[in-house]
Phi, psi and omega in degrees: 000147175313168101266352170256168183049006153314165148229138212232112163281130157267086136291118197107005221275008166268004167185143152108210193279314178305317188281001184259028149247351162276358170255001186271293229274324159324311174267356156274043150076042153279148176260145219207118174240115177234158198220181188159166192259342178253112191317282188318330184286318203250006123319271158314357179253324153327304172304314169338292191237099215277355193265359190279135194256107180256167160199133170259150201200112180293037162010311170305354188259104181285075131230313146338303147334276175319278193322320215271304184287298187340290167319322160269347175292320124042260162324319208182090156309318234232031197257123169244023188227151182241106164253100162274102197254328185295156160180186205218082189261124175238105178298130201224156176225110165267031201271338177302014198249331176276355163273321180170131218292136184254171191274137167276032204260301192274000129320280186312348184273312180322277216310328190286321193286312195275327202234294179302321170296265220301340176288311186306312213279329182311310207298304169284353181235017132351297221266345190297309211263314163337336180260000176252171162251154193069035202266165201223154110275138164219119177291119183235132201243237196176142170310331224245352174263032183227319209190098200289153190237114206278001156307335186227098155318300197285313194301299191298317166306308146342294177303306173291357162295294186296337175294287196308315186294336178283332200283312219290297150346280141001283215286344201270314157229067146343300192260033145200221211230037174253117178272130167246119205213160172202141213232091197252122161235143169330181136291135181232132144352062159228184158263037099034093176123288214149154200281161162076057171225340182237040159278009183265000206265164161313175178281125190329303185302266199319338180270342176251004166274289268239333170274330185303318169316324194304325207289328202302315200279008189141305183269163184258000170194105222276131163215176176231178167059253207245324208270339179272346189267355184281331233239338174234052175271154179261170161326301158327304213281311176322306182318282160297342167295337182289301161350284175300330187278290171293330157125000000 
């Protein structure tokens, strides 16, 4: 993949992993749009970078959605790189389901944020980027779509959705000049979650310059660390990572 002279959307991209992938693409000469449901967060990563172009957008609202693509093609004719980064991992014990029934409102924001957006937002700007060159998607998924950590059920289902929706993607346009790339990470040092629930994870920064080189050099599908050897485990090994993960 290019890294450079793009024009590149980050979702989610004001904090966490997104925002240290609008600084890699951003300190290689992209022109760089992170989007995100909170002003403020996506203000300060501004200050940072004064030249980064924000908009908010609720990404679980397919209608939200539509008006959110109009609008940045709109802006910035010239964007050929898609990164779907956002997301909403929430911990849950659903055995609390055999006790009394829980609202499916706060399920349905997961699933609409990790899963229904990148699929929606790939659907609308598909015909935009078909007209570019060098246009990229990218998927950023999680080791937990290989080997579910069963505290977060929805998030970790969610993730194997979109890794299968991505291989499928991929293979569906091959024979054109939409690069399909996914991006698997360990736990990283974000608030992911919630703040202090991912202080154990590698360092953003090092993990997300060391998958961004990768793409650059080629490949189409990355992890670092723990997330790179879960992502080429076998059957046996799937067994057992479950096993270890959950106890």
């Amino acid at each position: 993949m290019n890294m450079k002279n793009n024009t590149v959307l980050v979702t989610g991209g004001g904090t966490g992993i997104g925002l240290e992938i609008a600084k890699y693409f951003y300190e290689n000469g992209n022109e760089v749009i992170i989007c995100g449901r909170r002003l403020e967060v996506l203000e300060d990563a501004q200050k940072v970078m004064p030249n980064l172009h924000i908009l908010t957008c609720d990404l679980s609202n397919a209608n939200a959605r539509k008006a959110f693509s109009a609008k940045l093609l709109s802006n910035f004719p010239n964007l050929n790189v898609l990164i779907n980064n956002a997301g909403i991992q929430r911990f849950r014990n659903l055995r609390e389901n055999l006790l009394t029934e829980n609202g499916w409102a706060d399920y349905q924001d997961e699933i609409q944020t990790n899963l229904e957006a990148p699929i929606h937002l790939s659907n609308l700007l598909l015909p935009a980027l078909h007209k570019k060159k060098n246009a990229a998607i990218i998927n950023v998924t999680s080791a937990l779509a290989f080997v579910p950590y069963t505290a977060v059920p929805v998030y970790s289902a969610t993730k194997a959705a979109i890794h299968s929706f991505t291989l499928s993607l991929r293979h569906q346009l091959k024979d054109t000049d939409i690069a399909v790339l996914e991006i698997i990470p360990p736990a990283v040092n974000t608030d992911l979650g919630g703040k202090g629930l991912h202080t154990y994870g590698v360092d953003v920064t090092e993990f997300t310059t060391s998958v961004l080189n990768r793409l650059a050099n080629g490949e189409e599908e990355v992890g670092y660390g723990g997330s790179e050897e879960i992502r080429l485990f076998g059957k046996t090994q799937l067994s057992e990572g479950f096993k270890k993960m959950n106890g």
